[in-house]
PATIRO-999241 format. One record per atom (N, C-alpha, C, O): residue in three letters; chain; atom name; y, z, x. Coordinates in pm, whole numbers, padded with zeros to 5 digits. Example, Ala and Ser with C-alpha at 12.3 -4.5 7.8 and 13.67 -1.06 7.14 Angstrom:
REM PATIRO-999241
<node Ala,A,N,<-00569,00780,01319>>
<node Ala,A,CA,<-00450,00780,01230>>
<node Ala,A,C,<-00330,00780,01320>>
<node Ala,A,O,<-00332,00846,01424>>
<node Ser,A,N,<-00225,00708,01285>>
<node Ser,A,CA,<-00106,00714,01367>>
<node Ser,A,C,<00003,00787,01290>>
<node Ser,A,O,<00114,00804,01341>>
//
This chain:
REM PATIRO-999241
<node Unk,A,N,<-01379,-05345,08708>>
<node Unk,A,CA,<-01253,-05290,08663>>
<node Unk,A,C,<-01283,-05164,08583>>
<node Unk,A,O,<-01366,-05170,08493>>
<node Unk,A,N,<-01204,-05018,08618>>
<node Unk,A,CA,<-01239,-04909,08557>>
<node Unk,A,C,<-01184,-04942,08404>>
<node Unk,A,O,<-01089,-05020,08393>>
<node Unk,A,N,<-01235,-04891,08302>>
<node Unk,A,CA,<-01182,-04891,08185>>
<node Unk,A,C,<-01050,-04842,08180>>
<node Unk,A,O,<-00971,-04913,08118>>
<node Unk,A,N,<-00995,-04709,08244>>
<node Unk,A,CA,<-00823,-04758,08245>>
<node Unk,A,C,<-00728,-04816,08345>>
<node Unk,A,O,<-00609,-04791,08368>>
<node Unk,A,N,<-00788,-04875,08383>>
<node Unk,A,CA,<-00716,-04992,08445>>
<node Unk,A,C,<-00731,-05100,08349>>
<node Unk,A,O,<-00628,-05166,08332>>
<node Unk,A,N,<-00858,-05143,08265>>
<node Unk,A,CA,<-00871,-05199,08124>>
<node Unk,A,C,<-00806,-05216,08033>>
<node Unk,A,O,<-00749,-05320,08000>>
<node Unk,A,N,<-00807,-05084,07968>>
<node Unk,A,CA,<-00690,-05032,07864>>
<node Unk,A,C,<-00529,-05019,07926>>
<node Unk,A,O,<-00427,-05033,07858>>
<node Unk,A,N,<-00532,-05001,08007>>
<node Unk,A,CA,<-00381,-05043,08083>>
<node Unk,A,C,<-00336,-05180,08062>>
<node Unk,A,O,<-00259,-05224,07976>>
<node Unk,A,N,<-00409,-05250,08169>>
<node Unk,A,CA,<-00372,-05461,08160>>
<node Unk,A,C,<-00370,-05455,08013>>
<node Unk,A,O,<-00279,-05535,07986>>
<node Unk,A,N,<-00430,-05394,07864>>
<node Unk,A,CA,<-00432,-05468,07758>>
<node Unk,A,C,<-00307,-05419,07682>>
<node Unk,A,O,<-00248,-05494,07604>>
<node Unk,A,N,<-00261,-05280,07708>>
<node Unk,A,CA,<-00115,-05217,07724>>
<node Unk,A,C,<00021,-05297,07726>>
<node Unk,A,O,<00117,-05280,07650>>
<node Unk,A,N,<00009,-05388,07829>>
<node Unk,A,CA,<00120,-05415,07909>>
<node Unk,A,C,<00087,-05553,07793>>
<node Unk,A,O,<00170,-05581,07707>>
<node Unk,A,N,<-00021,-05618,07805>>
<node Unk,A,CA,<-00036,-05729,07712>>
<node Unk,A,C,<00029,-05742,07565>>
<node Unk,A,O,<00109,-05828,07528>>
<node Unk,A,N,<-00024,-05639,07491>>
<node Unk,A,CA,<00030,-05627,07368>>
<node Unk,A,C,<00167,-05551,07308>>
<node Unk,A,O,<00214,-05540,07195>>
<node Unk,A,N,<00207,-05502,07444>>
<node Unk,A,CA,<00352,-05358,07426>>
<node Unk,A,C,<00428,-05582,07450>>
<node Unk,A,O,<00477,-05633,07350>>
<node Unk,A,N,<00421,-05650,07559>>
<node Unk,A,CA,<00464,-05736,07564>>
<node Unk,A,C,<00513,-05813,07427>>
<node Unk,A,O,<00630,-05829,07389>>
<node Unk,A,N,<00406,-05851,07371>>
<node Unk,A,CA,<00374,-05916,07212>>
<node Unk,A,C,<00480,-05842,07158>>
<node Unk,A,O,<00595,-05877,07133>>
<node Unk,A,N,<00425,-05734,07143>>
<node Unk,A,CA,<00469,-05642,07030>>
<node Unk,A,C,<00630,-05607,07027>>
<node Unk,A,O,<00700,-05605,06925>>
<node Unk,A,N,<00662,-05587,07125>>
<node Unk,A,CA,<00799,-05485,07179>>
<node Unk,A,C,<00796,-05331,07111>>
<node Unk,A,O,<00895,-05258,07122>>
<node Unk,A,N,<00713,-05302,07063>>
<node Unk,A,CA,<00679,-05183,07028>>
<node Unk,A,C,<00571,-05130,07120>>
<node Unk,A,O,<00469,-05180,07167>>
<node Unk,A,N,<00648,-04971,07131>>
<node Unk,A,CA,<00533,-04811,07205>>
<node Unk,A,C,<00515,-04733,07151>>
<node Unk,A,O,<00600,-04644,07153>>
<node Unk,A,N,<00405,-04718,07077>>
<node Unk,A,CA,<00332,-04595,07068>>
<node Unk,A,C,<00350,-04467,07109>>
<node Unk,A,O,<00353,-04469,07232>>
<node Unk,A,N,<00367,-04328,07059>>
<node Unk,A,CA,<00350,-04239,07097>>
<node Unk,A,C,<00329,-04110,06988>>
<node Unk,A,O,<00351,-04124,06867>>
<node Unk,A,N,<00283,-03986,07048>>
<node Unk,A,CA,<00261,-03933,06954>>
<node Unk,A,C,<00295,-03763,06900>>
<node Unk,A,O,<00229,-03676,06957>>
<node Unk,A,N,<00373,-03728,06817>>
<node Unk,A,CA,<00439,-03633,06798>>
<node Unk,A,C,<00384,-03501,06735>>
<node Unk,A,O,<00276,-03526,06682>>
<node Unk,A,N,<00409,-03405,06726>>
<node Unk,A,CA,<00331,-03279,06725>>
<node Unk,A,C,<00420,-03223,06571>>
<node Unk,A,O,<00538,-03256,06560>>
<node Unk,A,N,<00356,-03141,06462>>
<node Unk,A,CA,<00461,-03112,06369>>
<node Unk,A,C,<00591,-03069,06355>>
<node Unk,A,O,<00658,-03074,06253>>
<node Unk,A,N,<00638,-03004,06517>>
<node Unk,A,CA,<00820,-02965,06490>>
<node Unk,A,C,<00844,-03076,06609>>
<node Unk,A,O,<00888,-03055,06722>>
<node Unk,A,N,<00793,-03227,06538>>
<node Unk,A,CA,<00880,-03316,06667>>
<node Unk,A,C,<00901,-03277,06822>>
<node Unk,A,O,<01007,-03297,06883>>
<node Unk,A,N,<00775,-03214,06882>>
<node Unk,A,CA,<00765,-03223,07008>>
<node Unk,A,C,<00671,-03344,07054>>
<node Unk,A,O,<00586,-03413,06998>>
<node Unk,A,N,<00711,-03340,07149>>
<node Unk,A,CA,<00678,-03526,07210>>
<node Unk,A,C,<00511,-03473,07272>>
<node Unk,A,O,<00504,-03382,07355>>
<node Unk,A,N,<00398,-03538,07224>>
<node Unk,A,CA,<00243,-03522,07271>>
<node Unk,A,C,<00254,-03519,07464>>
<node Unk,A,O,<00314,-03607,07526>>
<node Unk,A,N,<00208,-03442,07507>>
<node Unk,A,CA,<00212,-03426,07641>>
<node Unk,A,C,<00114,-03381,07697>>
<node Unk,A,O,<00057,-03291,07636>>
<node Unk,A,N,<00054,-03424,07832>>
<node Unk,A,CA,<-00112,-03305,07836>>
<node Unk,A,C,<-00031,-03264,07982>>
<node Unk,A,O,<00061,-03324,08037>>
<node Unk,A,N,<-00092,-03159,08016>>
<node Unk,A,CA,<-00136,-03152,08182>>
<node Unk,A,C,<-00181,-03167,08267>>
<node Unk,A,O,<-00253,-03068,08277>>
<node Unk,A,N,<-00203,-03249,08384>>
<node Unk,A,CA,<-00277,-03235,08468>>
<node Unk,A,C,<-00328,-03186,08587>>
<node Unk,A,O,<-00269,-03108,08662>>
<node Unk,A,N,<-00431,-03228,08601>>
<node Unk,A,CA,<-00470,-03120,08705>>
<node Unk,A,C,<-00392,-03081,08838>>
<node Unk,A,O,<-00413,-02973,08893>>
<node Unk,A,N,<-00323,-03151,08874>>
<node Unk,A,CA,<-00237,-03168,08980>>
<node Unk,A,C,<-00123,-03109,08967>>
<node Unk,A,O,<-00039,-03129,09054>>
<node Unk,A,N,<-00093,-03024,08861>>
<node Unk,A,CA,<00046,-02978,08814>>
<node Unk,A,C,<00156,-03068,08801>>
<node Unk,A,O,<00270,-03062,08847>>
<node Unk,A,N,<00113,-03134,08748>>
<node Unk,A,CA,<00240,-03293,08706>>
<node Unk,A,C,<00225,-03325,08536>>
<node Unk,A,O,<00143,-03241,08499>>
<node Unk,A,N,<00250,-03374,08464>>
<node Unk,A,CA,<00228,-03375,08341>>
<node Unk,A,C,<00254,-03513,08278>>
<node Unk,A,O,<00363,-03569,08293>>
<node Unk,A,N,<00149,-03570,08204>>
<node Unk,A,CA,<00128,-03719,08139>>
<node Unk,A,C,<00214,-03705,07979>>
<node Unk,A,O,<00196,-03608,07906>>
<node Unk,A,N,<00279,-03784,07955>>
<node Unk,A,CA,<00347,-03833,07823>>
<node Unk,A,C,<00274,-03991,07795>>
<node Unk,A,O,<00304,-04106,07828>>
<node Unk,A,N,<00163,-03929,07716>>
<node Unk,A,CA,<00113,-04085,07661>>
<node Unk,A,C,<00145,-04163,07590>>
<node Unk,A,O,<00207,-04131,07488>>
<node Unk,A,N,<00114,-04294,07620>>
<node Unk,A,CA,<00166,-04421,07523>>
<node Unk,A,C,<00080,-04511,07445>>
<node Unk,A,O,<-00021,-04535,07509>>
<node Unk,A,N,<00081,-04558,07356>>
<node Unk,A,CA,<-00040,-04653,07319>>
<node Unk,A,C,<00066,-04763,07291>>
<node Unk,A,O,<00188,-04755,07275>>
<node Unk,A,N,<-00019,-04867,07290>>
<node Unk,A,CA,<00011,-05019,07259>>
<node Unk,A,C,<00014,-05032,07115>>
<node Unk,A,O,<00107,-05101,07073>>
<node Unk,A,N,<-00078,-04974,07015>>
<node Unk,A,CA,<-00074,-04976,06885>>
<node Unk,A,C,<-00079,-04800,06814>>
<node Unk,A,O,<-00095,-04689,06865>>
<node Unk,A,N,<-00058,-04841,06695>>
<node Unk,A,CA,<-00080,-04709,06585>>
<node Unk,A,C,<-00211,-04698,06527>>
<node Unk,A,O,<-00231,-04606,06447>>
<node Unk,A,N,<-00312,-04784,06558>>
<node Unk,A,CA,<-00448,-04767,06536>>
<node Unk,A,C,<-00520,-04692,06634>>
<node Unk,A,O,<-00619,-04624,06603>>
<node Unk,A,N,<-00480,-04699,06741>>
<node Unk,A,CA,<-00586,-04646,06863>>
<node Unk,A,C,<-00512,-04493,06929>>
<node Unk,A,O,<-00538,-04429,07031>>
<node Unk,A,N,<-00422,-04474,06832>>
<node Unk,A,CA,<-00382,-04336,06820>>
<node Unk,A,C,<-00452,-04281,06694>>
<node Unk,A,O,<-00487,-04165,06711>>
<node Unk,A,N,<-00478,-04326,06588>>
<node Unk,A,CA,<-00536,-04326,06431>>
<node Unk,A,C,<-00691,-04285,06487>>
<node Unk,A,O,<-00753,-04185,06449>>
<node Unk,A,N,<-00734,-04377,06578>>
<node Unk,A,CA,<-00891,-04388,06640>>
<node Unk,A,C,<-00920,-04241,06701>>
<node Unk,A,O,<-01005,-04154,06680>>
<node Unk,A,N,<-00808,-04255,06789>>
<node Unk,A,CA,<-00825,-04110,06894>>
<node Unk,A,C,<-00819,-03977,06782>>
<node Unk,A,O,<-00867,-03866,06802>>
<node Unk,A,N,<-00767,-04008,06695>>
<node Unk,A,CA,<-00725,-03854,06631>>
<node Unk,A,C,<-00874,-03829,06540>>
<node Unk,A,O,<-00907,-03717,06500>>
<node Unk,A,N,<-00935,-03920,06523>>
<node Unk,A,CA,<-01090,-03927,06453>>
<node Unk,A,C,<-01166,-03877,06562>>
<node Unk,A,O,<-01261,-03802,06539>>
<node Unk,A,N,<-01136,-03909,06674>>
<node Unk,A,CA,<-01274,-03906,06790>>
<node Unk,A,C,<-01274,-03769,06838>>
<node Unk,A,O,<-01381,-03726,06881>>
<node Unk,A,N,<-01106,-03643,06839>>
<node Unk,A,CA,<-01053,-03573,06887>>
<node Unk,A,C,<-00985,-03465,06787>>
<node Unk,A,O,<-00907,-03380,06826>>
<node Unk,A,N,<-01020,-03477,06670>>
<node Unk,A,CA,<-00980,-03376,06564>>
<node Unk,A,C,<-00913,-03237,06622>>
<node Unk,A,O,<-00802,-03199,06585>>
<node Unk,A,N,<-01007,-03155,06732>>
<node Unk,A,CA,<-01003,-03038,06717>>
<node Unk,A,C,<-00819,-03045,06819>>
<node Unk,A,O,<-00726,-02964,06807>>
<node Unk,A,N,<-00824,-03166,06906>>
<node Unk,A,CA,<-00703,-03142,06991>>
<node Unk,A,C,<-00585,-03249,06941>>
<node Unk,A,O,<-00475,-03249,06996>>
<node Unk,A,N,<-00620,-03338,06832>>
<node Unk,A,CA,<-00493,-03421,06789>>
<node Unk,A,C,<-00469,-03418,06633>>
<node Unk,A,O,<-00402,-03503,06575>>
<node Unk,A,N,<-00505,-03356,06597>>
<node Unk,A,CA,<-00603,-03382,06437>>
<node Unk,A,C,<-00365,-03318,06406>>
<node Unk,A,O,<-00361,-03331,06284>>
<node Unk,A,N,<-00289,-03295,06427>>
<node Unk,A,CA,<-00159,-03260,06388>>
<node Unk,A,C,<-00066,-03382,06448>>
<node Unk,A,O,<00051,-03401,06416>>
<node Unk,A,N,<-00164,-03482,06565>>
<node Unk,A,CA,<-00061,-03561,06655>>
<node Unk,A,C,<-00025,-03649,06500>>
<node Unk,A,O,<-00127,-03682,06440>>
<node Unk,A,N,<00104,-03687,06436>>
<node Unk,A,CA,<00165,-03832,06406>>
<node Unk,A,C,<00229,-03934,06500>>
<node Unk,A,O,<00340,-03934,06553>>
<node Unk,A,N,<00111,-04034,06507>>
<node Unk,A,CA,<00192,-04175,06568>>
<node Unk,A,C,<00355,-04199,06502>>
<node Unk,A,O,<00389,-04182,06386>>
<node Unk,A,N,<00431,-04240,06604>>
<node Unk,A,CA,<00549,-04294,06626>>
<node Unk,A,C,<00557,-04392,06676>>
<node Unk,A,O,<00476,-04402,06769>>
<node Unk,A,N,<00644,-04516,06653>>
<node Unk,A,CA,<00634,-04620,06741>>
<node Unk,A,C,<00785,-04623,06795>>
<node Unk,A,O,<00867,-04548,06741>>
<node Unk,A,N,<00822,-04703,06895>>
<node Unk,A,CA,<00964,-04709,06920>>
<node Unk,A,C,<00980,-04855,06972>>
<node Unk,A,O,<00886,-04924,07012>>
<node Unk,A,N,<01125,-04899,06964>>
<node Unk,A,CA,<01111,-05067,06996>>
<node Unk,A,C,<01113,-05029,07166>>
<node Unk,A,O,<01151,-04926,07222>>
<node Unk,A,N,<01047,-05177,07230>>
<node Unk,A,CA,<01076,-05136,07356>>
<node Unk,A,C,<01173,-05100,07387>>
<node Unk,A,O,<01178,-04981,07419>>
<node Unk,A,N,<01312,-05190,07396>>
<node Unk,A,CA,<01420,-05144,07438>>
<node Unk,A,C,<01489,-05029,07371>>
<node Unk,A,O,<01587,-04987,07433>>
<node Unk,A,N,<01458,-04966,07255>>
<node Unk,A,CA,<01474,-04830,07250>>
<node Unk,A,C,<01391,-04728,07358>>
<node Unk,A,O,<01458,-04635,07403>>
<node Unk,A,N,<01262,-04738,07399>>
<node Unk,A,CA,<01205,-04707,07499>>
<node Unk,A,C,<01242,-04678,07592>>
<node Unk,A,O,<01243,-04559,07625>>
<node Unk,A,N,<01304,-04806,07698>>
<node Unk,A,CA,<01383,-04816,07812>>
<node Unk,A,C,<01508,-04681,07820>>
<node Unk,A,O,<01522,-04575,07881>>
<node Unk,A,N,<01585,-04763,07717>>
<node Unk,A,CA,<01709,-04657,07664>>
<node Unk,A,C,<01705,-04492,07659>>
<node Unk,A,O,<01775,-04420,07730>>
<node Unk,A,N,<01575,-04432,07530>>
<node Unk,A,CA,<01598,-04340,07578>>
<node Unk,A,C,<01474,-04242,07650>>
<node Unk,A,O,<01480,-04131,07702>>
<node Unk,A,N,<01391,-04310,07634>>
<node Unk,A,CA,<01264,-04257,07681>>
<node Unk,A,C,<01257,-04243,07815>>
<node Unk,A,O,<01223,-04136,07865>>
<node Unk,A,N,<01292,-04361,07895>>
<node Unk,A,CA,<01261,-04377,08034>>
<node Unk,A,C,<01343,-04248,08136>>
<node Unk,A,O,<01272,-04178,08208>>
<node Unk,A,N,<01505,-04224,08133>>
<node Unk,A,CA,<01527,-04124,08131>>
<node Unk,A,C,<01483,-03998,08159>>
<node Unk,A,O,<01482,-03937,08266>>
<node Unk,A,N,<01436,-03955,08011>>
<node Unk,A,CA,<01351,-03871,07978>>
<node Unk,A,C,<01239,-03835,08104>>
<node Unk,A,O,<01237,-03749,08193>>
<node Unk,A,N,<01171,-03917,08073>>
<node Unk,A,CA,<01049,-03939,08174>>
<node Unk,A,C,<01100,-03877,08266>>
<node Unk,A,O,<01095,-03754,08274>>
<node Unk,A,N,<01174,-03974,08371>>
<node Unk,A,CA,<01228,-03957,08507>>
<node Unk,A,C,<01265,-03817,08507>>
<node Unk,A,O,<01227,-03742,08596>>
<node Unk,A,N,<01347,-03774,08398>>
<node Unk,A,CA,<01442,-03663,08473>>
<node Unk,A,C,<01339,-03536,08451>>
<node Unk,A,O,<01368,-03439,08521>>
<node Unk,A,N,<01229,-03521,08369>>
<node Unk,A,CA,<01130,-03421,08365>>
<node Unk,A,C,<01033,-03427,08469>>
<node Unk,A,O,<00936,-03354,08487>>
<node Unk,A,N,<01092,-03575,08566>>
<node Unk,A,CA,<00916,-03631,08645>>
<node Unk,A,C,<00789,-03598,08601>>
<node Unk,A,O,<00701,-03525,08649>>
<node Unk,A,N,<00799,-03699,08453>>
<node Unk,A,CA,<00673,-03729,08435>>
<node Unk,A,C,<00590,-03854,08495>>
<node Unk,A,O,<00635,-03947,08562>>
<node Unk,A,N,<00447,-03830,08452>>
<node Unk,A,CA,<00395,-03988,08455>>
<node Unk,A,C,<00383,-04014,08313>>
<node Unk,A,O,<00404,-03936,08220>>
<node Unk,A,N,<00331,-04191,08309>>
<node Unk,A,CA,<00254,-04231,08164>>
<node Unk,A,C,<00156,-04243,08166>>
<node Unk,A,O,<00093,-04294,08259>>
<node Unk,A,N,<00104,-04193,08051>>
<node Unk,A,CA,<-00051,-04183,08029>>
<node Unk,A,C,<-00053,-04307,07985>>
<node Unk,A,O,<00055,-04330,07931>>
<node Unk,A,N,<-00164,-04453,07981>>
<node Unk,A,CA,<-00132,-04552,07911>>
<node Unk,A,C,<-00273,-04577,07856>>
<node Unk,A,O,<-00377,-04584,07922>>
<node Unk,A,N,<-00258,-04588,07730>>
<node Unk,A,CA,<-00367,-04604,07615>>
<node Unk,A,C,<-00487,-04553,07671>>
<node Unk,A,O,<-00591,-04602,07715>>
<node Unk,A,N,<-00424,-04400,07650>>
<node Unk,A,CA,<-00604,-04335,07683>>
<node Unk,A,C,<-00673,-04341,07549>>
<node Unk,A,O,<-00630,-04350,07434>>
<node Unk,A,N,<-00765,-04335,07587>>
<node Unk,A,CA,<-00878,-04395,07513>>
<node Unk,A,C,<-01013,-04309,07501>>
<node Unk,A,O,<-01030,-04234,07597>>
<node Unk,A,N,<-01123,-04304,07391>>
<node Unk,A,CA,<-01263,-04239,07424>>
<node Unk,A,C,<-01240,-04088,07381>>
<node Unk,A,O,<-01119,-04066,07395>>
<node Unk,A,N,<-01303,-03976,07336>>
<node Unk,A,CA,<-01301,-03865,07314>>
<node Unk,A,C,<-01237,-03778,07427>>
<node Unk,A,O,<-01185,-03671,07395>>
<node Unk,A,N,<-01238,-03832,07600>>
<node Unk,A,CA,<-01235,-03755,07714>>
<node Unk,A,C,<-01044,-03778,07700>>
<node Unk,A,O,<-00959,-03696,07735>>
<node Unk,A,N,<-01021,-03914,07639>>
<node Unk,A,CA,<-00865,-03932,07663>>
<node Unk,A,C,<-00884,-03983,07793>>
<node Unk,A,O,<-00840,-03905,07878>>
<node Unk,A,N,<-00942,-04103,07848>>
<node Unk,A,CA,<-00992,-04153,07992>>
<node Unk,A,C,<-00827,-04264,07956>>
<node Unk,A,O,<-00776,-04288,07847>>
<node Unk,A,N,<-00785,-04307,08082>>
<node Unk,A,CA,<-00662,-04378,08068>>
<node Unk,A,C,<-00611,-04394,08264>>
<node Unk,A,O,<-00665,-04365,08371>>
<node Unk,A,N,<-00503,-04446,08226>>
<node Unk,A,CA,<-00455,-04447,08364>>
<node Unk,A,C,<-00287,-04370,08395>>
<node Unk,A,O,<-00193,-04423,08336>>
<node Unk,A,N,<-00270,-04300,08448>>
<node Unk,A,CA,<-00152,-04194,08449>>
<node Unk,A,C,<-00080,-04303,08588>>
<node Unk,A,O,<-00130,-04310,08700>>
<node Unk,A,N,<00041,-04375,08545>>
<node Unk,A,CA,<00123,-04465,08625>>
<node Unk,A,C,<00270,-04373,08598>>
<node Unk,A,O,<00286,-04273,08529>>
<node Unk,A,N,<00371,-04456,08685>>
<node Unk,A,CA,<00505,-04431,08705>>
<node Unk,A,C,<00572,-04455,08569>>
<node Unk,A,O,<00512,-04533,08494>>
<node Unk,A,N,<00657,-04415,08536>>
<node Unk,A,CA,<00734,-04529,08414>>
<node Unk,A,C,<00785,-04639,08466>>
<node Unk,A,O,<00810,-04725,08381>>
<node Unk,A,N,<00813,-04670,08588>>
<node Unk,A,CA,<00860,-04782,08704>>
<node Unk,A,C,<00745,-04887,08676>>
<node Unk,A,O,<00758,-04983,08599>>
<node Unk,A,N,<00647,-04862,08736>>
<node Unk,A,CA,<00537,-04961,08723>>
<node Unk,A,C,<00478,-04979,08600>>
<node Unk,A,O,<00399,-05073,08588>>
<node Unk,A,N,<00499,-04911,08512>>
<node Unk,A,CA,<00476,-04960,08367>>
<node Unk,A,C,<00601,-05062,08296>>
<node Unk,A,O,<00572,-05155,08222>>
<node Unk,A,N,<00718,-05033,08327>>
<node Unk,A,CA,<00809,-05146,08279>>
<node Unk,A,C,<00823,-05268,08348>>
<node Unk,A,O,<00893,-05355,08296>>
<node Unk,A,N,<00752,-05295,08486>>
<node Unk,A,CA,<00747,-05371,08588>>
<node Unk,A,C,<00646,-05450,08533>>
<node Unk,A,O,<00667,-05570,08514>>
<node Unk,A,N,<00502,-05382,08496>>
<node Unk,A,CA,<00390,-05471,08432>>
<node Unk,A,C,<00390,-05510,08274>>
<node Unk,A,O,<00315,-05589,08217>>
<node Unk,A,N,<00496,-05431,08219>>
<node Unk,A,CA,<00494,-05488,08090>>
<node Unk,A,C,<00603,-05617,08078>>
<node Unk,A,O,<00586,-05703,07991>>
<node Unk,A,N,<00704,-05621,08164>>
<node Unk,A,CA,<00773,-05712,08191>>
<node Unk,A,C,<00753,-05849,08222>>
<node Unk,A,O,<00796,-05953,08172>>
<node Unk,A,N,<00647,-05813,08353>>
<node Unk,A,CA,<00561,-05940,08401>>
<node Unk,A,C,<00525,-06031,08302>>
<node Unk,A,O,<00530,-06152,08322>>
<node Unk,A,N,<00489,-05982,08195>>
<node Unk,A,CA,<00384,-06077,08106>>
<node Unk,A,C,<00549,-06144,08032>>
<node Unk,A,O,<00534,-06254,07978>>
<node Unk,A,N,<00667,-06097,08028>>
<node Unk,A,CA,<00746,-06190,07957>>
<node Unk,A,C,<00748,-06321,08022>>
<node Unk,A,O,<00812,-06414,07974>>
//
């Protein structure tokens, strides 16, 4: 199993538990976003506010301004998902490691697998 496919299954595990998502905001409240190579663009999520705390230690020079946010899931759904869709993004889900290694899914198949586990 690749590590984000790893950090994904443990995603869906604890966003489950929790009903809280992670994400992470830039100083005039712009929503953390990267690019990818493909010309499509990731809006990442973490499962907790530590492993955003972790990343910003491992990644100073590119997050060292990100503040974690959390949101309840179903605030998520409500207004995030939306969002997502109508910009066609993907989710980045709990990237992880200095590289930001993770798995870039649908917002479809992320509410599908975080669901599962209810």
């Amino acid at each position: 199993m690749s590590s984000g496919v790893a950090q994904a299954n443990k995603f869906y595990e604890e966003v489950a538990n929790t009903q809280i998502v992670w994400f992470g905001t830039l100083p005039n409240d712009t929503l953390l976003e990267f690019d990818l190579p493909n010309d499509s663009v990731s809006f990442p999520v973490w499962s907790s506010k530590s492993r955003i705390l972790r990343l910003k230690k491992l990644n100073p020079g590119l997050l060292s301004s990100v503040e974690p946010r959390g949101v309840k899931w179903t605030e998520f759904k409500e207004f995030f998902v939306p969002l997502i869709n109508q910009k066609n993004r993907v989710v980045g889900v709990n990237l992880s490691g200095k590289k930001l290694v993770g798995a870039d899914i649908s917002v479809e198949t992320l509410i599908s697998q975080v669901e599962a586990f209810w």
